[in-house]
C-alpha positions as CSV (number, residue, x, y, z in Angstrom):
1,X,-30.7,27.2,18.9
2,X,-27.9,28.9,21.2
3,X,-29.8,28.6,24.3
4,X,-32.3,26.3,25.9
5,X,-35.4,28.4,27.0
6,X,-39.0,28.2,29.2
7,X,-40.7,29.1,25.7
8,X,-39.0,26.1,23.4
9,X,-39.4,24.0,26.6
10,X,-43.1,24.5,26.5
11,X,-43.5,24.3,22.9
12,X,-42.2,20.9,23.1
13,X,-44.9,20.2,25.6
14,X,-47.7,21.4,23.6
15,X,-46.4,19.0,21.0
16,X,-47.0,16.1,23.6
17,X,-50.1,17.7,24.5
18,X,-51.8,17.9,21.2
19,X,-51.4,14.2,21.0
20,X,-49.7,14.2,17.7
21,X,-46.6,11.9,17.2
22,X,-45.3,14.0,14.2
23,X,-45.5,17.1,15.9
24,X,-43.6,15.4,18.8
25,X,-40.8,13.8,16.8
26,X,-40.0,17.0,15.3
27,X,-38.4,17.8,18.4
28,X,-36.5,14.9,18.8
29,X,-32.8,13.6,17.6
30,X,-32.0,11.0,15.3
31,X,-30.5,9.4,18.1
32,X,-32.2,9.7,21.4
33,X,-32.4,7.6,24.6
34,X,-35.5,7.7,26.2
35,X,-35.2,5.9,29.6
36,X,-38.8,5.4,30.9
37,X,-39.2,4.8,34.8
38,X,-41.4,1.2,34.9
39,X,-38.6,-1.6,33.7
40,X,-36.3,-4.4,35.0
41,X,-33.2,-2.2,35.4
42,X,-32.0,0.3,37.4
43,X,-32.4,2.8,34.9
44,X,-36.2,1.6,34.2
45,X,-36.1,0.8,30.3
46,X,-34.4,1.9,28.0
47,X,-35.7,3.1,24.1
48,X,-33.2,3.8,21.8
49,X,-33.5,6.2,18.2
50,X,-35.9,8.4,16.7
51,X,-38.2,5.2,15.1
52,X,-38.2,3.6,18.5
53,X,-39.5,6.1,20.3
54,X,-41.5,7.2,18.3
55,X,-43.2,3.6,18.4
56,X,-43.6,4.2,22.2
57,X,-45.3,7.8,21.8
58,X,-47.3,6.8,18.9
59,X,-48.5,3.6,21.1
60,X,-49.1,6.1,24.0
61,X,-51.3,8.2,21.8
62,X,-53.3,5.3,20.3
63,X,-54.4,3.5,23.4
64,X,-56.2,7.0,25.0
65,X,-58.7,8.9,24.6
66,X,-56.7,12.4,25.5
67,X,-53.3,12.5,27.8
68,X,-51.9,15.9,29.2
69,X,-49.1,17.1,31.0
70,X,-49.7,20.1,33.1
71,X,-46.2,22.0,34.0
72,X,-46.1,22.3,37.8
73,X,-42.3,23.6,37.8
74,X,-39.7,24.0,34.8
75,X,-36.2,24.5,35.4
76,X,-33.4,25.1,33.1
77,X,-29.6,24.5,33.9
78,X,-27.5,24.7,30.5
79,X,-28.2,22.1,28.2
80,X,-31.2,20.4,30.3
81,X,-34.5,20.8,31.3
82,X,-36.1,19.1,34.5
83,X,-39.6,19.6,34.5
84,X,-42.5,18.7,37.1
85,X,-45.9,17.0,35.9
86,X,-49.4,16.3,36.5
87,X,-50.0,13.9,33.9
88,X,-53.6,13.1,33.7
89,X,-55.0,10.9,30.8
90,X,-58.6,9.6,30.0
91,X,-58.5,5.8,28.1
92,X,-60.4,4.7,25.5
93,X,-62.4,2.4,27.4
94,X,-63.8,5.7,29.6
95,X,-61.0,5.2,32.5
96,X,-59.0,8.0,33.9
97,X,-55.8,8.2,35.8
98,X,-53.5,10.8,37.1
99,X,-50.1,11.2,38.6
100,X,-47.1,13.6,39.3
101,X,-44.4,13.2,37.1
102,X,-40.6,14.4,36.7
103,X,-38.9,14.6,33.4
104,X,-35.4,15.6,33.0
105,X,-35.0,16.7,29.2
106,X,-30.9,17.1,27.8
107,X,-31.1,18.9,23.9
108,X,-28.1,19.6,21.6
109,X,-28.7,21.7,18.1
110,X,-32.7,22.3,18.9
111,X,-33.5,18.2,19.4
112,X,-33.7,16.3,22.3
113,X,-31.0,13.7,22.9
114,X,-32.4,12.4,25.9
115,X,-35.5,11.7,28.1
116,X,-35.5,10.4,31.7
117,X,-38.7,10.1,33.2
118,X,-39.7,9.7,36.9
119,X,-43.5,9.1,38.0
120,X,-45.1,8.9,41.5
121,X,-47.1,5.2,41.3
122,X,-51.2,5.6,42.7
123,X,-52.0,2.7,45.1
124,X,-55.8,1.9,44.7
């Protein structure tokens, strides 16, 4: 891959969207930093390599029912991807919740090298 596009950008999403971990990690580097936004540092926390992550989506996947990410807004600027959110997902125990998220995607070689991910917190 020469150049990062809206249709590989979205082919990644429906990876996430189908809920399959395998699908997913296909798209993903040997070496990726995910930084998630809920953690202790300034950075949120921080998931290191392929296995590890995919530890973290595969425990994502097995605790609902169905989660999707409906693209609001895609931008590309060289090597990255920032990408708006409404993340809705239904539990396995019959609760829902949903919320705007922000993702800011870097790829090298056709793999993504790094996730950062921002999301709006719901007061109820």
């Amino acid at each position: 891959m020469t150049e990062l596009t809206r249709e590989f950008v979205d082919a990644v999403g429906d990876a996430f969207n189908a809920n399959d971990v395998d699908a997913v990690m296909a798209y993903i580097d040997d070496n990726i930093v995910f930084d998630h936004a809920a953690g202790p540092e300034a950075y949120g926390v921080r998931f290191e390599g392929a296995e590890t992550v995919r530890g973290v989506f595969k425990g994502l996947f097995d605790k609902v029912e169905n989660v999707h990410w409906k693209t609001l807004d895609c931008r590309i600027a060289g090597d990255k991807a920032y990408c708006e959110y409404l993340r809705t997902a239904t539990h396995k125990d019959g609760t829902k919740e949903e919320y705007q998220s922000i993702d800011i995607m870097t790829f090298k070689d056709g793999k993504m090298v790094y996730k950062d991910t921002y999301y709006k917190i719901r007061n109820t």
